[in-house]
N, C-alpha and C positions, 0 to 999 in steps of 0.2 A: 253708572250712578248719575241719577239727573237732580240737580240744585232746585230749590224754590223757593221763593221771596212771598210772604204771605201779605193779603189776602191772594186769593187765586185768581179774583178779579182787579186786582192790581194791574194799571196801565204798564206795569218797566214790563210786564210779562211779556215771552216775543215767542210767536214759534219758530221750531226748531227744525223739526222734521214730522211729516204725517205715518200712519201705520194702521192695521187692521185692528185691531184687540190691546188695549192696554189694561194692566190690573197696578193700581198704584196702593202704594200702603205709605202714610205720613206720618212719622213720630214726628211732633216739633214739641218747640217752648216759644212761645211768644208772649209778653205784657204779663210775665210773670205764672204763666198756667200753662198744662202740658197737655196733650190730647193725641189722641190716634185716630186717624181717618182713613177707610180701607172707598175703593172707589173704582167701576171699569166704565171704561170708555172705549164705544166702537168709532172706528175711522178716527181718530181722536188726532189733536195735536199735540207731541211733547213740546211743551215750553221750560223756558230758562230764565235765571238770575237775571233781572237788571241792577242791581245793589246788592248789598251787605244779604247772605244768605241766612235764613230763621230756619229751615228745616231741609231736610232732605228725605227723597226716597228712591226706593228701588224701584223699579220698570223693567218688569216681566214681560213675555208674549203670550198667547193663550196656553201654549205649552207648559208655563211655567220657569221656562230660560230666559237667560239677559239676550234681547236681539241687540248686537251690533253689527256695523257692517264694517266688513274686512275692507280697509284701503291698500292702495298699495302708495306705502310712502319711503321718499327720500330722505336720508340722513347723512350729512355732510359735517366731520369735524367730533372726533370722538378722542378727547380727552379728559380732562379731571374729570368738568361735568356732563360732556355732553353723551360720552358712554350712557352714564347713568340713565339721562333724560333719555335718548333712545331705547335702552332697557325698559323704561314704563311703558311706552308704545307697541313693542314686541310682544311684554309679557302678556296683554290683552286682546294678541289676534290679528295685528294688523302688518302687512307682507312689508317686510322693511330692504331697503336696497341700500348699501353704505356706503362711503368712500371721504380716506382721509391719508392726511398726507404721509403717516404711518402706519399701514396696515398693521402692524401687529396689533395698534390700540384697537382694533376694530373685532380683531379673533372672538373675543367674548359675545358679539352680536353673529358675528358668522356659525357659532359655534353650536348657536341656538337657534338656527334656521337664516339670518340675515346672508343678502346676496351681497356680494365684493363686486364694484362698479370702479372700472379705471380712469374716471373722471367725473366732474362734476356734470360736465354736458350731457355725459352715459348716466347719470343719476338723473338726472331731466326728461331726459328719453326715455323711460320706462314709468314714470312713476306720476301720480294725481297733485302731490303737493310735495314741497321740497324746506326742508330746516335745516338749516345751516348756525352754528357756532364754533367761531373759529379764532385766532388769535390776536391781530391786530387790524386796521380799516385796511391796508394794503392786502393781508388774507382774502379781506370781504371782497373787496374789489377786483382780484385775481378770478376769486372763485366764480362770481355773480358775470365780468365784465372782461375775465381773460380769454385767450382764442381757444381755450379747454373750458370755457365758464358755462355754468346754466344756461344764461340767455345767447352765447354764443351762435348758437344752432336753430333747430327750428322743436321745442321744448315741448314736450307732451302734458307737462304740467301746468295745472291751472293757477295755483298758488304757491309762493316763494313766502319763505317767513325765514329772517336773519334774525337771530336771538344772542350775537353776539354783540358786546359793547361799543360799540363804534361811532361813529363822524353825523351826526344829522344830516347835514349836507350831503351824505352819501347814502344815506338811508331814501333822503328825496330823490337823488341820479338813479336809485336803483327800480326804483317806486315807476319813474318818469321812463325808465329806458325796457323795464317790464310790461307797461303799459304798450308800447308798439307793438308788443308779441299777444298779446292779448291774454296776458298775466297778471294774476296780482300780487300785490306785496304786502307786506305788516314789516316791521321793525317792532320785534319783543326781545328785545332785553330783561335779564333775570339778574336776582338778586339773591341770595341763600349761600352759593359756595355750594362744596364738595356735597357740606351735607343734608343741606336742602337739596340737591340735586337726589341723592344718592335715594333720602329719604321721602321722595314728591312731594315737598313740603317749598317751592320757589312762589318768591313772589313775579308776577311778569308785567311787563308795562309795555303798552301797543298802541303803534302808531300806524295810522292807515286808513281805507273807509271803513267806519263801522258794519258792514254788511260782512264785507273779508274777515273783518275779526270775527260775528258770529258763524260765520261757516268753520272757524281755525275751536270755538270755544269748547267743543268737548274733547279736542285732543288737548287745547293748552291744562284743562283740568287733572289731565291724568299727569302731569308735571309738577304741579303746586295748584293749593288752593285759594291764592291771592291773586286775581285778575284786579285789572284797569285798563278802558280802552281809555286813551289818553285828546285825544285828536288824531289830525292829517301826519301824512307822513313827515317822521323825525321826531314827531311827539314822543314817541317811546322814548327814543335817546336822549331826547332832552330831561326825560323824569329820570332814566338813568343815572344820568349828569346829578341831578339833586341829590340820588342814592348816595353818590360817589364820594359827595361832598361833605355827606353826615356821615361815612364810612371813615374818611380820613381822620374829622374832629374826634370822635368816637375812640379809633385806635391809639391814635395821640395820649388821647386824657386814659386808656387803658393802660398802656405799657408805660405811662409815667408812672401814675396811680401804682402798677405793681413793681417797677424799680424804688421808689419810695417806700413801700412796707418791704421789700428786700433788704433796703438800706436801713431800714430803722430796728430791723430784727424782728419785725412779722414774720406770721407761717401766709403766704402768699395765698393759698388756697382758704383756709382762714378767713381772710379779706376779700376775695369774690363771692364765699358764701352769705358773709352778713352786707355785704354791700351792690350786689346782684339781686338781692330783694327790695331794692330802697330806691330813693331816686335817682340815683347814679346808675341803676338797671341799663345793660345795653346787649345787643346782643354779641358784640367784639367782647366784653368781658365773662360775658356766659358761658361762652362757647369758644373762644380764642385764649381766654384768659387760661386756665386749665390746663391747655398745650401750652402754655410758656411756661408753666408752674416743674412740667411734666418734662422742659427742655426739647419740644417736637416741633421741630420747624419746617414739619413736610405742608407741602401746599394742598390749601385747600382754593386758593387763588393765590397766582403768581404776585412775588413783588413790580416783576417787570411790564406784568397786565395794568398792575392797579396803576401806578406811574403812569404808562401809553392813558388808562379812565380818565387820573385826572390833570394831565396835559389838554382832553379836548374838556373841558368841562373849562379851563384856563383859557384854553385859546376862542371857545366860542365866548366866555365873558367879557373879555378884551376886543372880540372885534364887534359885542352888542355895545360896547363903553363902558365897562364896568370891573370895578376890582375885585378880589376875592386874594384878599392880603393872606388869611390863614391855610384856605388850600396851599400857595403857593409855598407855603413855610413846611408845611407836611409833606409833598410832594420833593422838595430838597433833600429830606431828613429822607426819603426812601430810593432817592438816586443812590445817598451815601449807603443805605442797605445796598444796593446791588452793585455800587463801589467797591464794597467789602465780602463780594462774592454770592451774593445769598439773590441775584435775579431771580432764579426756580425756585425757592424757598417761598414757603407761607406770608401772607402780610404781616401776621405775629412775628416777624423775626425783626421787624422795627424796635421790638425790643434788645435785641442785640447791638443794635445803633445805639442805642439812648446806655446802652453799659458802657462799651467802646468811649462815647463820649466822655463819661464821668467816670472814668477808671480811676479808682483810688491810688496819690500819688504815694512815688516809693519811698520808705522809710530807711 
């Protein structure tokens, strides 16, 4: 599936890649009117999205089949979400090599043709471009900079893309020590959880040269449909960081929001329906809200991830000079979640902090 931003002589248009015979067919809506435009093109260039997309079409070859070309890629770190996101990659053809630090998470991609690689460097070694998401920046760093890491060696890969949450500063060390190998890098961090993941519905935010990102853009499409190349390296992480920070407020004013119609003798669900339409819309209470009604505190993202989020999001405001008084008051409130056991549990289990605190005294 290739994106396009109308008109079709629109400067954001770039190409992408050349090919013999294209047959394009355009449903869009634009300026309020709808039309269909059927159209072939020999030697033709497919181009892509530079903004917000207005239509889309299919891209045939003269045969009448989707041509894609089969890569062979790396996938580094397959848990909640990154199973998933490597699952979209797989299921459209493209030769996937895995490894992570528990193979059994991995079974489901082996299972269905993916090869088991007993290191990161052996993922390197075999494969065009390498993704990695993984747990915390010390993960990142092992995996990218350990004497078993991608760049350890001498890497067959062209491009490295880290999509986990991590340190800016290490996103540029990795950007900078990729570059001697004659690598490139991105930092894309993703935003959705389990079930953006599961569902290729992530938002991604990319930091790097903009040319690496267009070469990485029709694989990040097949993960979510919200791209931004953001800047140079770290940019990603730093829009991350912002994610993070409206993630936190968000949760807060949800699970207060639903301890309060708990307390007042609301039906919980009741009050996400009429208040998940309104302006209090978020997507922690759409989608988060529900599992706490429902009492499911399985993770869709760790407490003890979100905490490590927004610790650098704290520490890099503090050494630009500057406060960020309410992350730090959220970020307390969810040490005390994983005080009280619930580290591997869902973010929604802040709600169990906020009971714990106002336990009704005994009578």
């Amino acid at each position: 599936m290739i994106l396009f931003q109308p008109p079709l002589s629109h400067p954001c248009l770039h190409r992408l890649f050349s090919c013999r015979r294209l047959d394009f067919k355009f449903s869009f809506a634009y300026d309020g009117t709808s039309e269909v435009l059927t159209h072939t093109l020999e030697n033709a260039a497919v181009i892509q999205i530079g903004s917000p997309v207005c239509y889309q079409a299919a891209v045939n070859g003269h045969d009448g089949k989707k041509e894609n070309r089969k890569m062979k890629i790396g996938w580094i770190g397959t848990g909640v979400m990154g199973a998933s996101m490597a699952g979209h990659l797989q299921k459209v053809g493209h030769d996937l090599s895995v490894f992570s630090r528990t193979r059994k998470r991995a079974e489901g991609l082996i299972e269905k043709g993916g090869r088991w690689v007993d290191s990161p460097a052996g993922v390197a070694e075999q494969t065009e471009i390498v993704f990695t998401i993984v747990g915390f920046p010390e993960d990142v760093r092992e995996v990218y900079l350990g004497p078993k890491g991608i760049l350890s060696g001498k890497p067959a890969c062209r491009i490295v893309v880290d999509m986990t949450t991590s340190q800016p500063s290490l996103a540029r060390l990795i950007y900078d020590e990729a570059a001697k190998r004659g690598v490139e890098s991105l930092d894309a961090p993703v935003s959705g959880g389990d079930i953006g993941a599961r569902d290729a519905k992530l938002a991604i935010m990319v930091g790097g040269k903009k040319e690496t990102f267009e070469k990485v853009l029709p694989l990040f499409q097949l993960m979510g449909p919200t791209l931004s190349y953001m800047g140079g390296p770290g940019s990603g992480q730093h829009t991350k960081a912002c994610n993070q920070i409206l993630v936190a407020g968000n949760m807060i004013g949800a699970c207060e929001a639903l301890l309060y119609a708990s307390r007042q003798g609301l039906d919980m669900q009741q009050v996400i329906d009429i208040v998940g339409k309104g302006a209090a819309a978020s997507w922690s209470i759409n989608n988060l809200g529900p599992r706490i009604v429902r009492g499911d505190y399985a993770p869709g993202f760790f407490v003890e991830h979100f905490i490590k989020d927004m610790g650098i999001a704290l520490a890099e405001s503090a050494a630009a000079g500057f406060s960020l008084p309410g992350l730090a008051l959220v970020q307390q409130l969810y040490i005390a979640v994983k005080a009280q056991g619930h580290g591997r549990s869902g973010t929604q289990a802040l709600f169990l902090a906020l009971q714990a605190l106002n336990r009704a005294p005994n009578k």
